[in-house]
C-alpha positions as CSV (number, residue, x, y, z in Angstrom):
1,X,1.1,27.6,-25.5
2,X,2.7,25.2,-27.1
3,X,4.2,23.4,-23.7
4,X,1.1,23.8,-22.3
5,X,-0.7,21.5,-25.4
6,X,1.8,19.3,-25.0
7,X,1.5,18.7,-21.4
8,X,-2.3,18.5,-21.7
9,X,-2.2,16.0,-24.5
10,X,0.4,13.6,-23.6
11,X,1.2,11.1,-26.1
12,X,-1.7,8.6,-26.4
13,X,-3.8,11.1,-24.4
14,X,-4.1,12.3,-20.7
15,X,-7.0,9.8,-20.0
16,X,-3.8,6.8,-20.4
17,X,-2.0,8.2,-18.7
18,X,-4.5,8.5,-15.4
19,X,-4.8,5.5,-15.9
20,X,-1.0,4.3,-15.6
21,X,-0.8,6.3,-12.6
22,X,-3.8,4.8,-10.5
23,X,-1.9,1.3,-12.0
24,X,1.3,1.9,-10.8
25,X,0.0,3.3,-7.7
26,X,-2.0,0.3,-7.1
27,X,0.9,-2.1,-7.6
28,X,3.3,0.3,-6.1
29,X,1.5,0.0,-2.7
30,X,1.1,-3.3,-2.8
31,X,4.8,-3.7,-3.4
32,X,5.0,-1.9,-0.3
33,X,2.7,-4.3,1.6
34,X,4.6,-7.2,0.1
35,X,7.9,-5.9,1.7
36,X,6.6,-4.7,4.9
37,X,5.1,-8.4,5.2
38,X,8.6,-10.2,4.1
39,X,10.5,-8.3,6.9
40,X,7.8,-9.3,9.7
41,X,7.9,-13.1,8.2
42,X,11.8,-13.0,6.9
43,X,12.4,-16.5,6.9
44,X,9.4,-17.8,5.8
45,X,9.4,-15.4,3.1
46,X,13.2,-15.6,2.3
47,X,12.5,-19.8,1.9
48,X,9.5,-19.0,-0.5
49,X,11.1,-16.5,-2.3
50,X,14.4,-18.6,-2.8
51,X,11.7,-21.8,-4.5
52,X,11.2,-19.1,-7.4
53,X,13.2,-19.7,-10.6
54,X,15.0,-16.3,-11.1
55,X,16.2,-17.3,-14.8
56,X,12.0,-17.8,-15.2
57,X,11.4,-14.7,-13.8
58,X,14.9,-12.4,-16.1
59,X,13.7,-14.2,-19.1
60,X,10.1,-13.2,-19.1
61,X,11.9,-9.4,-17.7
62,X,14.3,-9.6,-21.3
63,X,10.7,-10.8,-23.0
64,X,8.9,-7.5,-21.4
65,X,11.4,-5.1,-22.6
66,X,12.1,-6.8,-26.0
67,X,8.4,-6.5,-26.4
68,X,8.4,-2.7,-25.5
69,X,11.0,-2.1,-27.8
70,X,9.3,-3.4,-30.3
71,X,6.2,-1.5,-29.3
72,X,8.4,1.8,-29.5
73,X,9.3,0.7,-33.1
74,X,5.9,0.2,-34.2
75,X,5.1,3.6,-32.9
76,X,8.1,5.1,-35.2
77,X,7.5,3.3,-38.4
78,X,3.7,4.3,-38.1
79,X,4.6,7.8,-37.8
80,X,7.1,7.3,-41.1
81,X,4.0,5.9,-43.0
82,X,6.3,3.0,-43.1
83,X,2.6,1.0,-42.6
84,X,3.8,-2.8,-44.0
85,X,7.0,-2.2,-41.1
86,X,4.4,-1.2,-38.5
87,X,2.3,-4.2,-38.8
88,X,5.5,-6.6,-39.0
89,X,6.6,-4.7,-35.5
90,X,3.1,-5.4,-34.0
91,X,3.6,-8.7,-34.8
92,X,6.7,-9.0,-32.8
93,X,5.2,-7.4,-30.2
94,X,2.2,-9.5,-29.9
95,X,4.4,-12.1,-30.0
96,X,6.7,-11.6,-27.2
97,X,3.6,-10.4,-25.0
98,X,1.9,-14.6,-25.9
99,X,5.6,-15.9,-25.0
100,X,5.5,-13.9,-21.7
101,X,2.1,-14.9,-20.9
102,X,3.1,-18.8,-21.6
103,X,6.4,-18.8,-19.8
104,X,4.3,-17.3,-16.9
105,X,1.6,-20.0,-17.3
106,X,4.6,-22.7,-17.6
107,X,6.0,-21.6,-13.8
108,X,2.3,-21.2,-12.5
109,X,2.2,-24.8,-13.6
110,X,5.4,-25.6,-11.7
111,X,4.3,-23.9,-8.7
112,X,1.1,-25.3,-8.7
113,X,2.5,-29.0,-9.2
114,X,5.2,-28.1,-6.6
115,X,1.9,-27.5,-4.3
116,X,2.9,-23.9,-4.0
117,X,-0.6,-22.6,-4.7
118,X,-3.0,-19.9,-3.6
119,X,-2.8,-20.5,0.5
120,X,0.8,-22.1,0.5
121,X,2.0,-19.6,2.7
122,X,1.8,-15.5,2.9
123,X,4.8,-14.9,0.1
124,X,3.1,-17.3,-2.4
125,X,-0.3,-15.3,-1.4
126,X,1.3,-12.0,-2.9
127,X,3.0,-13.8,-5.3
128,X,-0.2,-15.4,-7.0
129,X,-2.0,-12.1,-6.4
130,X,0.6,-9.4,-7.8
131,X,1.5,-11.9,-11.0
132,X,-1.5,-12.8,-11.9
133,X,-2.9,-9.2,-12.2
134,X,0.0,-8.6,-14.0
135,X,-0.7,-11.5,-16.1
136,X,-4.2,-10.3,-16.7
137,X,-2.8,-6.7,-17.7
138,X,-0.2,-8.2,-19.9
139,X,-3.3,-10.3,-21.7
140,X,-5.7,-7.4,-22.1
141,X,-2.4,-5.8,-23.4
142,X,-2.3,-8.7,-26.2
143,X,-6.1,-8.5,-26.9
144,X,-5.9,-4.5,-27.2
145,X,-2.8,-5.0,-29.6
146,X,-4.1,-7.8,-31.8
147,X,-7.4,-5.8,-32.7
148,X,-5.3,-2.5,-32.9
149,X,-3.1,-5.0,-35.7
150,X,-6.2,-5.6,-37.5
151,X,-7.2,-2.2,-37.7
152,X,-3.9,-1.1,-38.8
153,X,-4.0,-4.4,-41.5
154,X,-7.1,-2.4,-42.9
155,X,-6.0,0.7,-43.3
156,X,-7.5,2.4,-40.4
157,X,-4.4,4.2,-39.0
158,X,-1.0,6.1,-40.8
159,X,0.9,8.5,-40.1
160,X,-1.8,11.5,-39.1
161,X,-3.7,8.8,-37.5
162,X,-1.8,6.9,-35.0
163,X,-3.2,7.8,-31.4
164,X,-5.5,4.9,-30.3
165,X,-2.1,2.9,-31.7
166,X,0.0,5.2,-29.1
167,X,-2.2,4.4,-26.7
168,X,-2.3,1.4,-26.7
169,X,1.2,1.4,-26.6
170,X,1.2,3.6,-23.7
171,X,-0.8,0.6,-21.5
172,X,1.7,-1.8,-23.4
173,X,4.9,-0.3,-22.1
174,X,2.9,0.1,-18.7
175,X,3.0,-3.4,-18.8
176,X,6.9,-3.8,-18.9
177,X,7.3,-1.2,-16.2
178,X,5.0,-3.0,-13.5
179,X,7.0,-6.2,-14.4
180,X,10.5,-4.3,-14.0
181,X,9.0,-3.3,-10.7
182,X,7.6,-7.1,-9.8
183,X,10.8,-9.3,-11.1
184,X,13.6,-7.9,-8.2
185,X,10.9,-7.4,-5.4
186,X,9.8,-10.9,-6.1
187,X,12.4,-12.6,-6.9
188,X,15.4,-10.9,-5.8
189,X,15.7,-8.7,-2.9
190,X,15.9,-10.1,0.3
């Protein structure tokens, strides 16, 4: 019975969880689209893809998973009524999602002043498309946090009452794993 329970009511609740599927199965096939379009346009794409900065593109990967680690932590020190550490871990978390999302804004300003723009060409097309719904996910992600950190700042959550915090956690870590999948389809692989 237990396993069953547990299986039903995934951590942050099954509802998340449909949700990261339909997400990852959105950018997944998109991801498929991207690479089916690269090999049919190879050098055209191969040119585009080599004008992207790969050290942009690993930093703001090392940002993403330093961000869900610190996610992860909050989620521990919440359950250890360690409140005071929870709220400095959302912190850190919130801030690593605003650097990602400025980095990110930095090299759409490079691009953009580069005249790589919406229309450039078919790879800059996916680019601008994939990252900047993954930019809009990673800033609903910041949003969700910040008014789940003032909600924890007032007491609202502890250690019996953590799952709208696990949640959002949930979408956060989401998050990091569409990026993992972005940065070497993107960027790297040829």
């Amino acid at each position: 019975m237990e396993q069953a329970k547990s299986f039903l009511y995934p951590p942050g609740g099954i509802l998340i969880w449909i949700i990261v599927l339909m997400e990852v199965l959105t950018f997944g096939i998109a991801l498929i689209v991207f690479r089916v379009n690269f090999h049919q346009d190879y050098d055209t794409f191969l040119n585009s893809q080599n004008m992207l900065s790969k050290n942009i593109g690993l930093f703001n990967t090392v940002v993403l998973i330093t961000s869900g680690y610190f996610m992860a932590t909050v989620i521990v020190k919440i359950k250890q009524s360690r409140i005071k550490g929870a709220i400095k871990w959302m912190f850190f978390t919130i801030g690593t999602g605003l650097l990602f999302l400025f980095v990110k804004g930095w090299e759409y300003s490079i691009k953009i002043a580069e005249g790589h723009s919406f229309g450039y060409d078919d790879f800059f097309d996916f680019y601008w498309m994939l990252t900047s719904f993954h930019f809009i996910h990673v800033l609903v992600g910041v949003v969700i946090l910040s008014v789940l950190l003032f909600k924890l700042r007032k007491g609202d959550y502890g250690a019996s009452n953590f799952l709208d915090i696990e949640t959002g956690g949930v979408f956060w870590h989401m998050c990091d794993l569409i990026w993992i999948l972005l940065f070497p389809v993107l960027y790297l692989l040829h």
